[in-house]
C-alpha positions as CSV (number, residue, x, y, z in Angstrom):
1,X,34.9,-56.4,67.3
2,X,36.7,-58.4,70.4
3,X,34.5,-61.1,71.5
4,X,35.3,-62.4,75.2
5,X,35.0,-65.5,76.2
6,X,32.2,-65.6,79.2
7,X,32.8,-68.5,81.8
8,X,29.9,-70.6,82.0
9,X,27.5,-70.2,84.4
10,X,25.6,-73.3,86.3
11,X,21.8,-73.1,86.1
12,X,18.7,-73.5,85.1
13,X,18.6,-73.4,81.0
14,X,14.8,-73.1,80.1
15,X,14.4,-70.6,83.3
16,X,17.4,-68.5,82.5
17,X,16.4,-68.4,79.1
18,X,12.9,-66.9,80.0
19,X,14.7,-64.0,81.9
20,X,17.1,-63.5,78.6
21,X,14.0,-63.3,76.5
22,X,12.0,-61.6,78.7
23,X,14.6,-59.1,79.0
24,X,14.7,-59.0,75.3
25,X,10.8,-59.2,74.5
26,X,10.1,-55.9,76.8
27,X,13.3,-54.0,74.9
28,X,11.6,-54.3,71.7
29,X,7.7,-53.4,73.4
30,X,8.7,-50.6,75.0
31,X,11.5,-49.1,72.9
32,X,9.9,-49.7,69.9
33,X,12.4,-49.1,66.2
34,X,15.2,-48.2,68.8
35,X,18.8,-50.0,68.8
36,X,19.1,-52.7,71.3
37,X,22.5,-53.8,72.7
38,X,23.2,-56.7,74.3
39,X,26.6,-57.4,76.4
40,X,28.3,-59.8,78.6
41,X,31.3,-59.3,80.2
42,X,33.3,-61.1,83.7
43,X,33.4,-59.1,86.7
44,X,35.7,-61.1,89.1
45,X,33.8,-64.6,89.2
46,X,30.4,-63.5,88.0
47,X,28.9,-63.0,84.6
48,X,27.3,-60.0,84.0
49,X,24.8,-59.5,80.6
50,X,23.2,-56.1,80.4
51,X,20.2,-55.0,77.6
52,X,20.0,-51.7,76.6
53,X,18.0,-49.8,74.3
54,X,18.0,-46.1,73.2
55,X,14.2,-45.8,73.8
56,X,12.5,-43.0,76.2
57,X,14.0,-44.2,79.7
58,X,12.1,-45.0,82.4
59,X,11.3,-41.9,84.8
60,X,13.6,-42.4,88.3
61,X,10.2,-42.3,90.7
62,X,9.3,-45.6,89.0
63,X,12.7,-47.6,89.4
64,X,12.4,-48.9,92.3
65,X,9.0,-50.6,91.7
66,X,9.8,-52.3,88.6
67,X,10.4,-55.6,89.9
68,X,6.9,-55.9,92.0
69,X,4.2,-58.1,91.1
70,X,2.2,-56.7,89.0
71,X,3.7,-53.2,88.8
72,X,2.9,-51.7,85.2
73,X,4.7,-47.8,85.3
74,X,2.1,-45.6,85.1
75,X,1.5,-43.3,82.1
76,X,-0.3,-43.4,78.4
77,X,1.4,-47.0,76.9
78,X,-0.6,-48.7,74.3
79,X,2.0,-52.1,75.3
80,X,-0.2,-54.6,77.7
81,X,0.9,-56.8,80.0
82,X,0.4,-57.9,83.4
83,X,2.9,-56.5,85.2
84,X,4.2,-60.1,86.0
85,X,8.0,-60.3,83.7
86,X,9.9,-58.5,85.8
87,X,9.0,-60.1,89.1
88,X,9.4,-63.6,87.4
89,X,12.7,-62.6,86.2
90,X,13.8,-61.4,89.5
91,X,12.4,-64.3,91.1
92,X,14.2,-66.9,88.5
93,X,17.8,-64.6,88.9
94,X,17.7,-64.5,92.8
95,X,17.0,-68.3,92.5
96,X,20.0,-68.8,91.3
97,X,22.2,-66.7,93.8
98,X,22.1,-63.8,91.6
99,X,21.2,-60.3,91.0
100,X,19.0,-58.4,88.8
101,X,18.6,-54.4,88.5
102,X,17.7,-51.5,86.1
103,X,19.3,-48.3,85.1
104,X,17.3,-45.9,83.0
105,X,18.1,-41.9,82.0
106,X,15.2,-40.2,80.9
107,X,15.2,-39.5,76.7
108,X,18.7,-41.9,76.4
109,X,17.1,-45.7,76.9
110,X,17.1,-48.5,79.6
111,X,19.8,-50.8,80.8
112,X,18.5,-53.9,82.6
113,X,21.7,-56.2,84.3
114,X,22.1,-59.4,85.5
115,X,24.5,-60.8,87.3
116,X,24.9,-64.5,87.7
117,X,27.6,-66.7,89.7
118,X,30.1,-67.8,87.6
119,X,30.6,-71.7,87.6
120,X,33.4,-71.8,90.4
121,X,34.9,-75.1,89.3
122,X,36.5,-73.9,86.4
């Protein structure tokens, strides 16, 4: 396995950490016992970390609402929350100039992204 070498990024430690475990925390709850990849790679002078599991995908009609306040997707989970993670996160990534977004298929998992600046001094 080739491990790159990320550039750093400047920010916020304990607030970028709660989006990385955030991240982390809902690919365990809601892909429970399913593999859980997590990546970073440089795309020109940005850092981009993805989280992916192999669980039951999120259905396309929800997408775009997953980063409201409060949203919960609709349906039978036993996982509780108050719909609150994802609109932190978002709030916390935008903060720092960067972007957050979600790309699910249906039976084949979930891949949340983030994209932060890259520190531009180096």
């Amino acid at each position: 396995m080739k491990l790159d070498i990320l550039p750093p990024v400047l920010g916020d430690g304990v607030r970028l950490s709660q989006v990385l475990e955030n991240l982390f925390s809902n690919a365990i709850k809601y892909a429970p016992g399913s593999s859980i990849t997590v990546a970073g790679k440089a795309v020109g002078n940005k850092v981009r970390l993805s989280f992916a599991d192999e669980g039951e995908g999120i259905p396309e009609e929800f997408i775009p609402f997953l980063f409201e306040r409060f949203y919960r997707v609709p349906g039978e989970r036993t996982v509780t929350g108050t719909g609150l993670g994802l609109y932190i996160c978002k709030q916390i990534v935008m903060a720092h100039h960067g972007n957050i977004w979600v790309e699910s298929v249906l039976d084949h998992g979930t891949t949340f992204f983030v994209e932060l600046p890259a520190d531009p001094t180096l």
